[in-house]
C-alpha positions in Angstrom: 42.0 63.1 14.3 38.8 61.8 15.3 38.3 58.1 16.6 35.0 56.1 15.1 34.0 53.1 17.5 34.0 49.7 15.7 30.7 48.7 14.4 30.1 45.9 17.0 30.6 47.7 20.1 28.4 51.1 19.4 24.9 49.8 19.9 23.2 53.0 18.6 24.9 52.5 15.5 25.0 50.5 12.3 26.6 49.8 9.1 25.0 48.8 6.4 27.5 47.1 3.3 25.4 47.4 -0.1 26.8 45.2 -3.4 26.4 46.6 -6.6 23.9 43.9 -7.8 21.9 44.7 -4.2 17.8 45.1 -6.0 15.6 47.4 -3.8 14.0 45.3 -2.3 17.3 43.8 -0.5 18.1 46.9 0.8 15.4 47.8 2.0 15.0 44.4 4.0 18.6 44.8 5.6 17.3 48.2 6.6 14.5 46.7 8.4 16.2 44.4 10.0 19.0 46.4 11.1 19.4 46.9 15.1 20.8 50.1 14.9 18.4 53.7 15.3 21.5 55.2 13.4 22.2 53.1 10.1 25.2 54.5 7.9 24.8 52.5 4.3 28.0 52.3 2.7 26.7 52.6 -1.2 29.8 50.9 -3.7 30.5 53.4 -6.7 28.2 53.5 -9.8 25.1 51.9 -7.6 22.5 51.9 -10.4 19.4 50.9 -7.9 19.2 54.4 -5.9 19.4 56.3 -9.3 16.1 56.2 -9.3 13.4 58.8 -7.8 10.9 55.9 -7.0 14.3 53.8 -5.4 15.3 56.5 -3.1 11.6 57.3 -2.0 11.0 53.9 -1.0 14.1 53.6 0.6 13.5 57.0 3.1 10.0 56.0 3.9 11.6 52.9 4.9 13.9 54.2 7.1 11.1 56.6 8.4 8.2 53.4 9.1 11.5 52.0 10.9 12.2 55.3 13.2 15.6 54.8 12.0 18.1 57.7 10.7 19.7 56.7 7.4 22.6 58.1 5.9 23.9 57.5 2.9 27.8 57.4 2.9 28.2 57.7 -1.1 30.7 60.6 -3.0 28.5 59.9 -6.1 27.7 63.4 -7.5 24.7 61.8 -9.5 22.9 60.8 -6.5 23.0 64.3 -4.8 20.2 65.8 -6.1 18.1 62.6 -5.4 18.9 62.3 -2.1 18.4 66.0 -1.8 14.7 65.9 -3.5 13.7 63.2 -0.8 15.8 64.2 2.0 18.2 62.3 2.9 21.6 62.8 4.7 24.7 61.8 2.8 28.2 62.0 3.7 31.3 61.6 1.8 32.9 58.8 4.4 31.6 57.7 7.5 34.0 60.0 9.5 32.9 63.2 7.6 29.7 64.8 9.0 26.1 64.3 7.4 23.9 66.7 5.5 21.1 66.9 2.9 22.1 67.9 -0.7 20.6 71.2 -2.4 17.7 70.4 -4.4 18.6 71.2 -7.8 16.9 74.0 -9.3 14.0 73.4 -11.7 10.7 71.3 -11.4 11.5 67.9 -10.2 10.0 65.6 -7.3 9.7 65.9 -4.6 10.2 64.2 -1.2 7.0 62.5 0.6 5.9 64.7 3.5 6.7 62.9 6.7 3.1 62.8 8.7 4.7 62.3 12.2 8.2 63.9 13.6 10.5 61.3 13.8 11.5 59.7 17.2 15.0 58.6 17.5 14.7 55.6 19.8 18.9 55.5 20.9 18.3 53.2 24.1 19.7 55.7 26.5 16.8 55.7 28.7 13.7 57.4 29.3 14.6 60.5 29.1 17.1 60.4 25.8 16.5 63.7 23.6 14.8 63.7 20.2 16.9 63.4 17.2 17.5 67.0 16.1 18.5 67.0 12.2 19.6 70.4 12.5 22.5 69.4 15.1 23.4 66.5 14.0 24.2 68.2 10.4 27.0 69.6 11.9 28.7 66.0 13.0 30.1 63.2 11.7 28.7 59.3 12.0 30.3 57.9 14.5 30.0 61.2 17.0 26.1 60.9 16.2 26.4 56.5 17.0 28.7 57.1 19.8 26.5 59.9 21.4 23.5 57.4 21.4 25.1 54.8 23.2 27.4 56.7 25.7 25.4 56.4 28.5 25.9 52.9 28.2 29.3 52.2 27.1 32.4 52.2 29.4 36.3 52.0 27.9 36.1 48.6 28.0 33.5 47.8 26.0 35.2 49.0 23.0 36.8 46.5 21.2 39.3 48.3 19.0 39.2 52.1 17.3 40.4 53.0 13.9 42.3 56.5 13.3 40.9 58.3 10.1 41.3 61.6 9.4 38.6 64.3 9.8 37.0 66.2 7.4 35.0 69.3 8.3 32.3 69.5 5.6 30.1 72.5 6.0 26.6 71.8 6.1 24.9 72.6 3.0 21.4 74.4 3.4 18.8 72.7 1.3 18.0 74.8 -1.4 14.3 76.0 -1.9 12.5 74.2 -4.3 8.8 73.9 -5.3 6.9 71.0 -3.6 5.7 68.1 -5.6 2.4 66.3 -5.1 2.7 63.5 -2.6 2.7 60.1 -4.5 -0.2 58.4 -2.7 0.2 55.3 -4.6 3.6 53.9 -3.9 4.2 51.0 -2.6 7.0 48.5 -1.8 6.0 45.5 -3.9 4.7 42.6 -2.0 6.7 39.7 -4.0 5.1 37.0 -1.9 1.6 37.9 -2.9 3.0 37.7 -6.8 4.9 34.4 -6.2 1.7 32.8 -4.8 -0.7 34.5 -7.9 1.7 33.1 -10.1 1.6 29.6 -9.0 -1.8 29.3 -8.6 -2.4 30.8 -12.2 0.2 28.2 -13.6 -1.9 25.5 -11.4 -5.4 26.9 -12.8 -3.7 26.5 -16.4 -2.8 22.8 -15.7 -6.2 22.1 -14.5 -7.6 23.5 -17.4 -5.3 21.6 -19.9 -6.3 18.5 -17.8 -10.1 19.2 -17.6 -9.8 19.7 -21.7 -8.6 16.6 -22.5 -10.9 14.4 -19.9 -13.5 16.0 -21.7 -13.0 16.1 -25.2 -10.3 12.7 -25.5 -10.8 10.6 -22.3 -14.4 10.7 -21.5 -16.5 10.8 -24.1 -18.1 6.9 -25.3 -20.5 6.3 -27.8 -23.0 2.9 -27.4 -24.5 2.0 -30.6 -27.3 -1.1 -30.0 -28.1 -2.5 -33.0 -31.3 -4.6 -33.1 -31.6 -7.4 -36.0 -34.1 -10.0 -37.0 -31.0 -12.4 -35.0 -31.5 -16.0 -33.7 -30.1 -17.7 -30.9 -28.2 -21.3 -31.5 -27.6 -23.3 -28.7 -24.9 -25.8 -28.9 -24.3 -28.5 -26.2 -21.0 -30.7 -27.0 -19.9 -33.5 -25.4 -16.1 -33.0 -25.4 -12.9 -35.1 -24.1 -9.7 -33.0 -22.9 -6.4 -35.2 -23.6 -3.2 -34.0 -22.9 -2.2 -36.7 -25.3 -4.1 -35.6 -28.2 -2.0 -33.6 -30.7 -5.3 -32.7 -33.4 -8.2 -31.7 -32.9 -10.7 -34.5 -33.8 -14.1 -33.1 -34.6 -15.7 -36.7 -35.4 -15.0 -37.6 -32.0 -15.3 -34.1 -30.1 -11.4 -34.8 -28.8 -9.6 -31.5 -27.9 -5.8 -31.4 -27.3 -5.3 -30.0 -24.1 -2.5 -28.2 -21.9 -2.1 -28.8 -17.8 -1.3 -26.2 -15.7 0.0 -27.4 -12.0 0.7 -25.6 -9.0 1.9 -26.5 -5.6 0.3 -25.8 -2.4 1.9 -25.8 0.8 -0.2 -25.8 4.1 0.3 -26.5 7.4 -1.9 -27.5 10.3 -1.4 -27.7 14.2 -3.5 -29.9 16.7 -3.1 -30.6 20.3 -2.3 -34.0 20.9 -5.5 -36.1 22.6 -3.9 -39.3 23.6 -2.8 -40.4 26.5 0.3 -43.2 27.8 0.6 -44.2 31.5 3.7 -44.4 32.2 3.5 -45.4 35.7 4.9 -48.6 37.7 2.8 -51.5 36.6 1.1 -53.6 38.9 2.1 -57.2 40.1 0.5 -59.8 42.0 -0.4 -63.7 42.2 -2.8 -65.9 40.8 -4.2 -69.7 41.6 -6.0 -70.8 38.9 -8.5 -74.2 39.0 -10.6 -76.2 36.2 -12.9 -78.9 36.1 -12.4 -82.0 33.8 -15.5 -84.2 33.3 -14.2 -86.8 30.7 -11.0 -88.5 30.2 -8.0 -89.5 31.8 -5.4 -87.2 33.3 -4.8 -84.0 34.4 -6.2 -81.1 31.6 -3.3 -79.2 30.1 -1.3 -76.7 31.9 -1.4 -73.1 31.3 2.1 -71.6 29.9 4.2 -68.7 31.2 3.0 -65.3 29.1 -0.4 -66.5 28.6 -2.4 -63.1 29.4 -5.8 -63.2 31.7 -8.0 -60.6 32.3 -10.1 -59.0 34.9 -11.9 -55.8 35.0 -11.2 -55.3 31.8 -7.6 -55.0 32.7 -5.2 -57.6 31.2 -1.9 -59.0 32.7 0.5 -62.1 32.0 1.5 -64.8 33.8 5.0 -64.5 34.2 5.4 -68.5 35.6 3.5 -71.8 34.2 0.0 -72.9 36.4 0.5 -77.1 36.4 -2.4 -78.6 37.0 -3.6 -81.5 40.3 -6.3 -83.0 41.3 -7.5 -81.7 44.5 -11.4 -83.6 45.0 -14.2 -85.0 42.9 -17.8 -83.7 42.1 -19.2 -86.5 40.3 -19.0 -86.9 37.3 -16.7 -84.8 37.2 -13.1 -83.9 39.0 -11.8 -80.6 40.2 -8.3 -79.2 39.8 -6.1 -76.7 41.4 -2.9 -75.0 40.0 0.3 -73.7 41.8 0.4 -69.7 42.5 1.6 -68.0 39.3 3.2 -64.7 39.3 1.2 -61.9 37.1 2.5 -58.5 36.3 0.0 -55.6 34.3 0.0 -55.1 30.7 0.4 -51.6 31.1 1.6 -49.0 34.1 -1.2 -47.8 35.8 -2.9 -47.4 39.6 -6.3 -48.8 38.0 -4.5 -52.1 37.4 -4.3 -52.4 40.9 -7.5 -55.4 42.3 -9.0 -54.1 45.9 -8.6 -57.7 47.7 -9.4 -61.1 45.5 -10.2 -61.0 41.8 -11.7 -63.5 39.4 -9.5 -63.9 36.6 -10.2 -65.2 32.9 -7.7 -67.1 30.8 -7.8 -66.3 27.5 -8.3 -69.6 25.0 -9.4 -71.7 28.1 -13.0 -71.5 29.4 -12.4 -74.7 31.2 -10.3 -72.7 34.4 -10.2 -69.5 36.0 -8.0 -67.6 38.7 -8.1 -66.0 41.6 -5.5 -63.5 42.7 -4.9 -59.8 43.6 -2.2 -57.5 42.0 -0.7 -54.4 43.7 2.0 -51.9 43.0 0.6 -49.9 40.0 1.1 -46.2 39.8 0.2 -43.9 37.1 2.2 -40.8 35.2 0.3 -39.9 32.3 1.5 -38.4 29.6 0.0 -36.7 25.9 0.5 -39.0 23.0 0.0 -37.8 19.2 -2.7 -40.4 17.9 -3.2 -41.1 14.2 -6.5 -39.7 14.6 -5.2 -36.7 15.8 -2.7 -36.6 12.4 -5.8 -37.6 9.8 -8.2 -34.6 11.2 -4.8 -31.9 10.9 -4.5 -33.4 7.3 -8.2 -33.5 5.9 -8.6 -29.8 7.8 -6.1 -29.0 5.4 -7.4 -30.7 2.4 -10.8 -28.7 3.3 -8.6 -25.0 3.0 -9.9 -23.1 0.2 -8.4 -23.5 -2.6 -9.5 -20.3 -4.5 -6.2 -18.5 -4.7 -4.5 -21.5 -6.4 -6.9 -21.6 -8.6 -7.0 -17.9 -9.8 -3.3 -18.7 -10.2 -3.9 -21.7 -12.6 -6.5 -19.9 -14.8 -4.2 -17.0 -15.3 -1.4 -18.9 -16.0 -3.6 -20.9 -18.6 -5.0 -17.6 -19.8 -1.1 -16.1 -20.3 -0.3 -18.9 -22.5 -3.7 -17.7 -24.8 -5.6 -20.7 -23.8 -9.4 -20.9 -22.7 -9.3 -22.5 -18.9 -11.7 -25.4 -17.9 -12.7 -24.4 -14.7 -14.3 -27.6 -14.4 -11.3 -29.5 -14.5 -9.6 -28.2 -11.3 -8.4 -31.1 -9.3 -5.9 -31.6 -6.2 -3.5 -34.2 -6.0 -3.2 -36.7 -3.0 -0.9 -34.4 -0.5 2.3 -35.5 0.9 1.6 -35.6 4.6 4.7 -34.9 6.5 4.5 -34.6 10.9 6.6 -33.3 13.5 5.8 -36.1 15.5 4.6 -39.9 15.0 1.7 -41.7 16.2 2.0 -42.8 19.7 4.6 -40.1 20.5 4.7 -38.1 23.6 3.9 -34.5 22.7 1.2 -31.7 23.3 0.8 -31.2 19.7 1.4 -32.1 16.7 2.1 -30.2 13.3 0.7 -31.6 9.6 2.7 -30.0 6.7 0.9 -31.0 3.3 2.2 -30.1 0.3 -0.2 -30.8 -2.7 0.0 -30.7 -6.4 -3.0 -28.9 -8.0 -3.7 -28.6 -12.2 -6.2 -27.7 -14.4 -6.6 -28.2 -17.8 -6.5 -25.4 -20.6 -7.2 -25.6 -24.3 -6.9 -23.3 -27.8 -10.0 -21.0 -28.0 -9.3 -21.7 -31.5 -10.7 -25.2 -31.3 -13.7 -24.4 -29.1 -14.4 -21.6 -31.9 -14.1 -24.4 -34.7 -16.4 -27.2 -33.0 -19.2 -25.0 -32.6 -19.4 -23.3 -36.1 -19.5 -26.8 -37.0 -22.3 -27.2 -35.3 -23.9 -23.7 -35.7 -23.9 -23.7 -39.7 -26.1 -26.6 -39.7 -28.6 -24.1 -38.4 -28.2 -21.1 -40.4 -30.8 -19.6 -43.3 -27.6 -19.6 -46.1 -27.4 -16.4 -47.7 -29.4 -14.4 -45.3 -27.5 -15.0 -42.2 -23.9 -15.4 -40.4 -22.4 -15.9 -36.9 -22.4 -12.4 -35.6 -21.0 -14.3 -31.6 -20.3 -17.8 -31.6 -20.5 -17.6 -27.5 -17.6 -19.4 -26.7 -16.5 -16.7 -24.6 -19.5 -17.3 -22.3 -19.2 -21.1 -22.9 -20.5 -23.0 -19.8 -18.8 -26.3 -19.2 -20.3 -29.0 -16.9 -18.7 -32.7 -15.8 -20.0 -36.1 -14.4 -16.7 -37.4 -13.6 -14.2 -36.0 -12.2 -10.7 -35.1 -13.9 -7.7 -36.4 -13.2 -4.5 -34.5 -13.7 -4.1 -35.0 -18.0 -7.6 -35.6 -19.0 -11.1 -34.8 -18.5 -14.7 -35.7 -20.2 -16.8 -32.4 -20.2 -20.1 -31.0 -21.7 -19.6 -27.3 -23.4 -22.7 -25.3 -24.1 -22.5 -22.1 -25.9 -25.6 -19.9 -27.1 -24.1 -18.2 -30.7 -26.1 -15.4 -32.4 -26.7 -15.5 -36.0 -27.9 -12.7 -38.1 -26.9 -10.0 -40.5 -23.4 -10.1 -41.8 -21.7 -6.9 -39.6 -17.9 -6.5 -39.9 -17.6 -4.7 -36.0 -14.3 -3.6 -36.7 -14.7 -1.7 -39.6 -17.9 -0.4 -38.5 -16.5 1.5 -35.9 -14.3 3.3 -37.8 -17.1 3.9 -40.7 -18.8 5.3 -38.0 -16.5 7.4 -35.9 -17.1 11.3 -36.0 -20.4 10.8 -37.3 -23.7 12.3 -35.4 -26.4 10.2 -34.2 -28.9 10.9 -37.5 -26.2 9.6 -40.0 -25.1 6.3 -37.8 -28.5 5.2 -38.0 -29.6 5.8 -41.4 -25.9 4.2 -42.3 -26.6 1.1 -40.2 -30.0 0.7 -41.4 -29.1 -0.2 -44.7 -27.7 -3.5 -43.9 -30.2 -6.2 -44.3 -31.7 -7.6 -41.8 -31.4 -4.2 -39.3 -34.2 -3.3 -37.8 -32.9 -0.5 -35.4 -31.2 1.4 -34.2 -29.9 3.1 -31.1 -26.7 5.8 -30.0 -26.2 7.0 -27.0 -23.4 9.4 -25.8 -21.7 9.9 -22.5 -20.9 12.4 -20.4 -23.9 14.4 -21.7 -21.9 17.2 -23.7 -20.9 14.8 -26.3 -22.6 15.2 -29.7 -21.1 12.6 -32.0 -19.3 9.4 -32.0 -15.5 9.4 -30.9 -13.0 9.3 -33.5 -10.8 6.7 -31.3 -12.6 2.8 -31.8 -11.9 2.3 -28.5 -14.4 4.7 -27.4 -17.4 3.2 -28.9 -19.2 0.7 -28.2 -21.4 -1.8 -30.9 -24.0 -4.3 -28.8 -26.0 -6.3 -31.7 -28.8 -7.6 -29.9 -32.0 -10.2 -30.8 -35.0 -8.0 -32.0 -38.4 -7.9 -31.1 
């Protein structure tokens, strides 16, 4: 009985599992990679890809690049004389001992020469022997795996051990055969190389499909200018846009016309700029006296909450000032009032007199006061003014509008209508504020939301007003509208519009000449070369040349597709 280590705890050795559907190629990648110097590869029965010559070649050479020994553990009589021809050692099971098969009698091929003795690199050390094929024919797999790692290995380091019966094999001598030529030429495919020619072929393929139809569908344009004995009719109507209208009214130039409206919302921020004092206000006394040169009496007293003024501060009398007679200056008499208590108008330290103040009474020139007033103090604090609102709101009505109205005209133009720029017009804004005027805060926010329309109306009725005009121009018989211009149409206001009506003046420049049907001349003309579009063209009346051009420069005719060709009818010379 002999004992083969398991596979994990030999490090010299390795076995190698092979599936029936196993290509080449995968085999001879595990090989590679395999950590073993010693690799036993365990072939299943009826293993179709080492039935052939080239297979079994590239599989030794690999083995050989790798400095690994490869044995094939196989009892498939067919693959003797294959592995014999390259020279390869086969055994029966991986407990019987390893040997090359005779090489069958007769021409056949022959095994590559190896250039360079193998070296069997086992990992016992420096001085490990070389692998000698002719010993290790004469034992099995696991005594050539254990051998290479026994220097290493102690009893425990093996994990397990599996009893299997031996089987003494001789070793069969190679029989003599007749050397083929070397194949110089074979190679393991390189499938990376093919995947990467492949895509870039299928990518080149693409490109070229893409490049094919740029040129010959997408790119090529045809411009045909066609000069004519034309005229240019300027029409300049005075027109009136009314929402109300229902009919168009050609007498009176009235146009039924559509609104559009959108709604704006913009905000503005200011800093507050006014200022409250809300300090202790000042308070004082006052003795007022007045002069009375006619009459009998005393002159009128002056009531409690009358306000008097110095400084230009103002502050009210908070007691009445009765008037006597205190001496004469003739002709006249002079009068002095009790002390009257004052307090400030507003809180403040500047209401505050330095010693004795004069003092006006409002509504009596006749007397005047003299006082002080103490006690004011000032705590000042921001106040929104209405200034400070109006400037947030009229920077807002200043924004640019051009957003809402690109908005308008494309709403106006997805309803089929012809916008009247012109007509564009804002609505008063409704002014809302975080804060009122005369409210204590550092700022103050303006939210205005404001209403914007413009008015629209049918192409259609633009189009009928000025081939109203226009035929009055025309030579009958010779000539027709080729462009009435109302897709250029300028329009112009004095007044402004308001929201549902507007008085504008629409001018258009039409081009009349020779009766050409566009449409169907671009499909007359399609496919033809540049010869035959002008000596087709040139038989209308009226013509008097003509011009083709073709883009990119590798097209020769007009485009079959109308919407590659262009047809500009121009004023001649």
């Amino acid at each position: 009985m002999a004992k083969i280590q398991s596979l994990g705890s030999v490090a010299g050795k390795e076995t190698i599992y092979v599936d029936v559907d196993d290509e080449i190629t995968a085999i001879i990648d595990k090989v590679s990679t395999a950590k073993g110097k010693v690799i036993a590869l365990v072939l299943p029965k009826r293993a179709p890809v080492l039935q052939s010559i080239v297979n079994m070649k590239l599989l030794k050479r690999t083995a050989d690049t790798a400095g690994k020994n490869l044995v094939l553990i196989t009892s498939e009589a067919g693959l003797m004389p294959l592995a014999g021809i390259v020279g390869l050692f086969v055994a029966s099971t991986p407990t019987s001992k390893p040997s090359i098969p005779p090489v069958p009698a007769g021409p056949g091929d022959e095994p590559e020469d190896i250039d360079e003795p193998l070296d069997v690199i086992d990992n016992t050390g420096n001085n490990a022997d070389d692998f000698d094929t002719k010993t290790a024919a004469s034992k099995t797999v696991g005594e050539l795996a254990a051998a290479g790692a026994a220097s290493k290995l102690v009893a425990d380091d093996i994990d397990e051990s599996i009893d299997m019966e031996e089987e003494a094999e001789p070793a069969a001598a190679p029989a003599a055969a007749a050397k083929p030529a070397k194949d110089k030429k074979l190679r393991i495919p390189n499938f990376d190389s093919f995947r990467k020619k492949v895509i870039l072929g299928i990518a080149a393929i693409v490109l070229l499909v893409v490049a094919a139809v740029l040129a010959l569908a997408v790119l090529p344009h045809a411009t045909i200018t066609i000069k004519t004995d034309s005229s240019t009719i300027a029409s300049n109507l005075n027109l009136t846009l009314d929402t109300a209208a229902k009919a168009l009214d050609i007498s009176n130039g009235t146009v039924p016309a559509v609104a559009q409206s959108q709604q704006k919302t913009a905000t503005e921020q200011v800093p507050a700029t006014g200022q409250q004092n809300n300090g202790d206000k000042a308070n004082g006394s006052v003795k007022f006296t007045a002069q009375k040169c006619s009459g009998s009496g005393n002159p009128p007293g002056i009531p409690t909450g009358t306000s008097i003024s110095t400084g230009g501060k103002t502050y009210i009398m908070e007691d009445t000032a009765n008037f006597s007679i205190t001496g004469f200056n003739a002709p006249c008499a002079n009068y002095t009032s009790n002390s009257v208590s004052i307090v400030a108008l507003k809180g403040g330290a500047d209401y505050n007199t330095s010693g004795t103040a004069t003092f006006s009474v409002t509504g009596r020139s006749d007397a005047s006061g003299t006082g002080s007033a103490t006690g004011g103090t000032d705590d000042i604090t921001k106040i929104v003014t209405q200034s400070d609102i109006d400037g947030a709101t009229n920077k807002i009505k200043s924004d640019n509008t051009d957003s809402v109205k690109q908005q308008l005209v494309s709403g106006l133009q997805s309803k089929g209508l012809q916008p009247v720029q012109t007509t564009f017009v804002g609505g008063d804004p409704q002014v809302t504020t975080s804060a009122k005027a005369g409210d204590a805060a550092d700022n103050v926010t303006v939210t205005a939301v404001t209403t914007y329309t413009m008015l629209g109306v049918k192409k259609s009725d633009l189009k009928t007003l000025v081939t109203n005009n226009v035929n009055g121009h025309l030579d009958k018989g010779k000539q027709v509208i080729l462009d009435d211009g109302v897709a250029n149409a300028k329009f112009t206001q004095a007044t402004p519009a308001t929201a549902t009506s507007a008085s504008v003046s629409m001018e258009t420049k039409s081009l009349a000449g020779p009766q050409l049907n566009l449409a169907q001349l671009k499909s007359q003309l399609a496919g033809k070369k540049s010869g035959d579009v002008k000596s087709y063209i040139k038989q209308t009346p009226g013509v008097t040349d003509v011009q083709v051009k073709y883009s990119p420069f590798w097209v020769s005719s007009v485009p079959k597709s109308s919407d590659k060709i262009t047809i500009d009818i121009v004023k001649g010379n």
